[in-house]
KOLKOL-641575 format. One record per residue (C-alpha): residue number from 1; x, y, z. Coordinates in Angstrom, 3 decimals, always signed. Last residue first. Example, Ala and Ser with C-alpha at 12.3 -4.5 7.8 and 13.67 -1.06 7.14 Angstrom:
BEGIN
node num 2	c1 +13.670	c2 -1.060	c3 +7.140
node num 1	c1 +12.300	c2 -4.500	c3 +7.800
***
This chain:
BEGIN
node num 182	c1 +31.243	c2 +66.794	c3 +27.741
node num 181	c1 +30.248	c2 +65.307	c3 +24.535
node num 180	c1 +31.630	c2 +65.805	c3 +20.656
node num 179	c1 +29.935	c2 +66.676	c3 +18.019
node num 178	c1 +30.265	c2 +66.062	c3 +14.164
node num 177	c1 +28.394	c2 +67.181	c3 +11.705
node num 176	c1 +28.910	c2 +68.219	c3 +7.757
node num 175	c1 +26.703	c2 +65.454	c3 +5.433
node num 174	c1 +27.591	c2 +66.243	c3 +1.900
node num 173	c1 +25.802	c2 +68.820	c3 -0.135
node num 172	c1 +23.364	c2 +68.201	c3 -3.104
node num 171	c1 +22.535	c2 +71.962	c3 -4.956
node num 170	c1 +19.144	c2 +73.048	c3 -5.611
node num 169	c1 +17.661	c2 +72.406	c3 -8.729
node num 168	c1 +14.632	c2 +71.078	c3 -7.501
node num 167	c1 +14.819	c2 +67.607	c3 -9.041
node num 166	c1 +18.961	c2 +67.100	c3 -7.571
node num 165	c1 +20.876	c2 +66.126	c3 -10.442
node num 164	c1 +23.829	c2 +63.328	c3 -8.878
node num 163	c1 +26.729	c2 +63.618	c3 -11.063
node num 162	c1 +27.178	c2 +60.238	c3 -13.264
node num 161	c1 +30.250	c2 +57.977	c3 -12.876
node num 160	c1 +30.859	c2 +57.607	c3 -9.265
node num 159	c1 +33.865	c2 +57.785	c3 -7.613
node num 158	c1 +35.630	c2 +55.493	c3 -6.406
node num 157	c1 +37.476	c2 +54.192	c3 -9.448
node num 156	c1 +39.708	c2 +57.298	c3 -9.445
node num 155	c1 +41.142	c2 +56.852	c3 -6.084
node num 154	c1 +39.514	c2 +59.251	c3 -3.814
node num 153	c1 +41.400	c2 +62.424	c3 -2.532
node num 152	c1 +42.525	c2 +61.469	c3 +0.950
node num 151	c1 +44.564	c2 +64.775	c3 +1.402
node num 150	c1 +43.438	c2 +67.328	c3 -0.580
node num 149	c1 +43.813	c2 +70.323	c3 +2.131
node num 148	c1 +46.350	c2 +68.459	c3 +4.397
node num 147	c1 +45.037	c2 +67.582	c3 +7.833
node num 146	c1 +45.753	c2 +69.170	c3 +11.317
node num 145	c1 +41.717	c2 +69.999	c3 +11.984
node num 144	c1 +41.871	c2 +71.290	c3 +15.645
node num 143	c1 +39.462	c2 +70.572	c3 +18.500
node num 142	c1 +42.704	c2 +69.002	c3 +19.947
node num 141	c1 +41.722	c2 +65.122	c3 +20.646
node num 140	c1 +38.500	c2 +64.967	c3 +18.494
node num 139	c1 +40.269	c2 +67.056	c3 +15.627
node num 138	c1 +43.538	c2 +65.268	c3 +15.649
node num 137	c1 +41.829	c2 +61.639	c3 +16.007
node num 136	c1 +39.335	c2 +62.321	c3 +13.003
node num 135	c1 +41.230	c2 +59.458	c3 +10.930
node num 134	c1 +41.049	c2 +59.843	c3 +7.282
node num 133	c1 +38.861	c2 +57.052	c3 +5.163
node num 132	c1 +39.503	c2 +54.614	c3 +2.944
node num 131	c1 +41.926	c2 +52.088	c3 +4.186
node num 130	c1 +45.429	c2 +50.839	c3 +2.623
node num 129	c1 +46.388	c2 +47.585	c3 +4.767
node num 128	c1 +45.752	c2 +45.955	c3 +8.278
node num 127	c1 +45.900	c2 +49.329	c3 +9.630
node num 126	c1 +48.087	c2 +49.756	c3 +12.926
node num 125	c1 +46.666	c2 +49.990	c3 +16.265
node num 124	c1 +47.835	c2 +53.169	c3 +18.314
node num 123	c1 +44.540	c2 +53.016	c3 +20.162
node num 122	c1 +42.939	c2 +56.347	c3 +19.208
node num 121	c1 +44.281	c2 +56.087	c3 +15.689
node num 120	c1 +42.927	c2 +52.611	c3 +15.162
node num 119	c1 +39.324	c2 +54.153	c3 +15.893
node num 118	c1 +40.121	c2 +56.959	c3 +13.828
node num 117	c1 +40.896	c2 +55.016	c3 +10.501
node num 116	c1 +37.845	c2 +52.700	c3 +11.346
node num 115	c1 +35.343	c2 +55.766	c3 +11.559
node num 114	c1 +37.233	c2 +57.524	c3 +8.833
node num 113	c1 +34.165	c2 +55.709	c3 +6.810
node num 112	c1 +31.545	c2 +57.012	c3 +8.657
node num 111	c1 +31.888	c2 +60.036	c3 +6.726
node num 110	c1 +33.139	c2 +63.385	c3 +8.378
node num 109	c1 +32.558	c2 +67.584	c3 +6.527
node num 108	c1 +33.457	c2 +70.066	c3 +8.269
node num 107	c1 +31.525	c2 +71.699	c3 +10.687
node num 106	c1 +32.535	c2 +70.393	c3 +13.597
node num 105	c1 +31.070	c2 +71.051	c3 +17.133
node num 104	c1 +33.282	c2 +70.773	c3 +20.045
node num 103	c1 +31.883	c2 +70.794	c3 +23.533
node num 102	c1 +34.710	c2 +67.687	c3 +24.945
node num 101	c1 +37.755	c2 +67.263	c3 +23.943
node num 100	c1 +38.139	c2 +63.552	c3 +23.272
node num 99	c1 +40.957	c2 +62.021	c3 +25.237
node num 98	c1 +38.919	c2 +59.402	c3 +27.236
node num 97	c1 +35.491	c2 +59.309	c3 +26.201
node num 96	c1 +32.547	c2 +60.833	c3 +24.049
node num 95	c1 +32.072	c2 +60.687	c3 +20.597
node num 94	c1 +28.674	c2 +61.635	c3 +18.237
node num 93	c1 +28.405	c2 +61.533	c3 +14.801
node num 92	c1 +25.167	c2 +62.298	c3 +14.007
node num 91	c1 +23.577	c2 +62.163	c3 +10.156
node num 90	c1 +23.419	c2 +64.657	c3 +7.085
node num 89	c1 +22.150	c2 +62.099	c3 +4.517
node num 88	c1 +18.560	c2 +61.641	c3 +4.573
node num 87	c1 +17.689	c2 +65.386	c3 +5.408
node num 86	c1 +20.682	c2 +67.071	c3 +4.015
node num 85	c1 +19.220	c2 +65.952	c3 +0.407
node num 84	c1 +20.804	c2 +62.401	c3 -1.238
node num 83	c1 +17.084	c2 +60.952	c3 -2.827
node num 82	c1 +15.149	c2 +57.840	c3 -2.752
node num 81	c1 +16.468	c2 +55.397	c3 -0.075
node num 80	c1 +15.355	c2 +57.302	c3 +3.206
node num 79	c1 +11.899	c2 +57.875	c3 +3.458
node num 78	c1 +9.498	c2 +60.313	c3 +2.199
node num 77	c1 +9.840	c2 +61.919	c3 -1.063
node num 76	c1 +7.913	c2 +65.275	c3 -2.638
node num 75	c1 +10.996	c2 +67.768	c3 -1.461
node num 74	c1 +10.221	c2 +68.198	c3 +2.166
node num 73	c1 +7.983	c2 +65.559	c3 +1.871
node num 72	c1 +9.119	c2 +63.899	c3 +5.210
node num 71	c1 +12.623	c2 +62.939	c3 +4.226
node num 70	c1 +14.483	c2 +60.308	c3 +7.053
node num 69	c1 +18.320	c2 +60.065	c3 +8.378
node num 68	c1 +20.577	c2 +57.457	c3 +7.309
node num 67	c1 +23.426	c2 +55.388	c3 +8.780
node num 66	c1 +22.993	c2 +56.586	c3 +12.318
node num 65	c1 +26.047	c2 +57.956	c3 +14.804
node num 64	c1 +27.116	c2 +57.749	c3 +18.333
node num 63	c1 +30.041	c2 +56.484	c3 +19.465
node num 62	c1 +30.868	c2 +55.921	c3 +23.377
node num 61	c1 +34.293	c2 +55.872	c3 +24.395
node num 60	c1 +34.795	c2 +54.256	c3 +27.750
node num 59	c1 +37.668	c2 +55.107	c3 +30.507
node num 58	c1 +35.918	c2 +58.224	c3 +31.855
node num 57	c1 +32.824	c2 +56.920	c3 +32.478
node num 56	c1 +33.866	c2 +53.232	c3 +33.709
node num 55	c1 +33.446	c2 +54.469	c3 +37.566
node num 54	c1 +30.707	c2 +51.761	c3 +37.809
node num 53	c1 +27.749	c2 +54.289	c3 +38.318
node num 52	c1 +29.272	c2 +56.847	c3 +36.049
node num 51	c1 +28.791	c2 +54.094	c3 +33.307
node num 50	c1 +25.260	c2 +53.612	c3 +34.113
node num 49	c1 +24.281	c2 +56.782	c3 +34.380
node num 48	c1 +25.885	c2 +57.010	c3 +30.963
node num 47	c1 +23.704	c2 +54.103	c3 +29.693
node num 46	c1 +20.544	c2 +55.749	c3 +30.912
node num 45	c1 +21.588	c2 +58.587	c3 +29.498
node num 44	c1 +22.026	c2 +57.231	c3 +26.324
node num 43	c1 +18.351	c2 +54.867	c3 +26.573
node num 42	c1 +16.941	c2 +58.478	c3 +27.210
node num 41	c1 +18.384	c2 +59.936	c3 +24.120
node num 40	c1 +17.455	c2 +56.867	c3 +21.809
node num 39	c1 +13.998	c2 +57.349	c3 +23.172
node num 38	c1 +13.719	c2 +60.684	c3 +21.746
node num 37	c1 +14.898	c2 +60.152	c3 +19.120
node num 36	c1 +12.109	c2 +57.545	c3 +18.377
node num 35	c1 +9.764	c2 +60.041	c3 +19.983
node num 34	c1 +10.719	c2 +62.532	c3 +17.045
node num 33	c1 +9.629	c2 +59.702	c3 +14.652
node num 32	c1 +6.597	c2 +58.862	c3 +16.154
node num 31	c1 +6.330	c2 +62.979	c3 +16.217
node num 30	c1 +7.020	c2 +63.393	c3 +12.325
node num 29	c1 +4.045	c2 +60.404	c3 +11.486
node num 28	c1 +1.539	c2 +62.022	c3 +13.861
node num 27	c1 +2.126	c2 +65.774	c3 +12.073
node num 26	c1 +1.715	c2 +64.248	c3 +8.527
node num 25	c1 -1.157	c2 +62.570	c3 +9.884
node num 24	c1 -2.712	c2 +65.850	c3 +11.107
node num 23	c1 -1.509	c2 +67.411	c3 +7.468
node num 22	c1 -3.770	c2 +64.817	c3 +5.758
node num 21	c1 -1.867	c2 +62.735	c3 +3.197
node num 20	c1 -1.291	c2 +64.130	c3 -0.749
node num 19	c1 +2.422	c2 +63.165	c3 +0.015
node num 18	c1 +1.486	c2 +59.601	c3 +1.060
node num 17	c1 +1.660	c2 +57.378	c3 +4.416
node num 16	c1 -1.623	c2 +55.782	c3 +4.295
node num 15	c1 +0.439	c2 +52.522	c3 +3.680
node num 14	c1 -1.169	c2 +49.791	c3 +1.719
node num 13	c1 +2.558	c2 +48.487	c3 +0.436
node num 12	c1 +3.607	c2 +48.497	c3 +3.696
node num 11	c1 +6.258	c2 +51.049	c3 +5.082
node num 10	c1 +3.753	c2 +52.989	c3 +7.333
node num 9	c1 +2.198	c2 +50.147	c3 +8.543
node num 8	c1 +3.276	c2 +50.272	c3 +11.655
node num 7	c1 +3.896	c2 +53.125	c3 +13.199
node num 6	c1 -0.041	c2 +54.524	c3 +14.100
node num 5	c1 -0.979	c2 +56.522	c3 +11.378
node num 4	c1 -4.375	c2 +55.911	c3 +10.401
node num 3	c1 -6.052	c2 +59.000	c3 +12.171
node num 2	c1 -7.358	c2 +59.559	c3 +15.468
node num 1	c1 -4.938	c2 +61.883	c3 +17.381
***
């Protein structure tokens, strides 16, 4: 590859990274990112290995997760901070450790914020008050969902005041992923 895109000036305000932008660069920019995840996946097993190494493997949970994913002109935006399709919002959530049945895939839908709820689940911690969020401890542990249809219905002033009108008229869906590890 010989083009501008080389990861680092693809945020700047002179950035050749553009929807009218060759389809070679296109291709450069989606495999920096790919190698990204990539690396993140080696650096995990190297932190496994690691684990196993020092018998700690089966006494540590590990959570994996990211607080945005990225649009590469899919729908006319690239990034992460313009729009709320599957591609910027639907994001890993990914536990592994003592307790957690291992294999499962979830389809329903998880937020980062039962992240807290589930963490103080796990440990038999209480909450320090009312927290937002339902704890994911019955699915991880069982592969079962035990909760109430309904249950941790936002409080009214959580929610926000205008619906979200997607530019292709296609419908905005909530991020729905959740693995666990062996």
């Amino acid at each position: 590859y010989e083009g501008p895109i080389d990861g680092h000036n693809v945020t700047s305000p002179d950035s050749p990274v553009r929807g009218d932008m060759d389809p070679a660069d296109l291709k450069r920019l989606i495999s920096l990112y790919d190698g990204a995840i990539h690396f993140v996946d080696a650096e995990l097993a190297r932190l496994f290995e690691g684990l196993r190494a020092r018998g700690l493997e089966e006494d540590t949970l590990v959570i994996v997760t990211a607080d945005h994913g990225e649009e590469f002109f899919e729908r006319g935006s690239w990034g992460h901070a313009h729009t709320l399709y599957d591609e910027v919002i639907q994001v890993p959530l990914i536990m592994r450790g003592p307790g957690v049945k291992g294999g499962q895939r979830w389809p329903g839908q998880v937020r980062h914020v039962d992240l807290l709820p589930t963490l103080l689940d796990l440990f038999d911690l209480q909450a320090p008050g009312r927290l937002h969020g339902s704890s994911l401890w019955p699915i991880l542990s069982t592969g079962v969902d035990v909760a109430s249809p309904g249950e941790d219905a936002p409080d009214e002033d959580e929610l926000v005041s205008a619906p979200i009108e997607p530019t292709d008229g296609k419908p905005v869906r909530r991020p729905a992923f959740m693995e666990t590890s062996r």
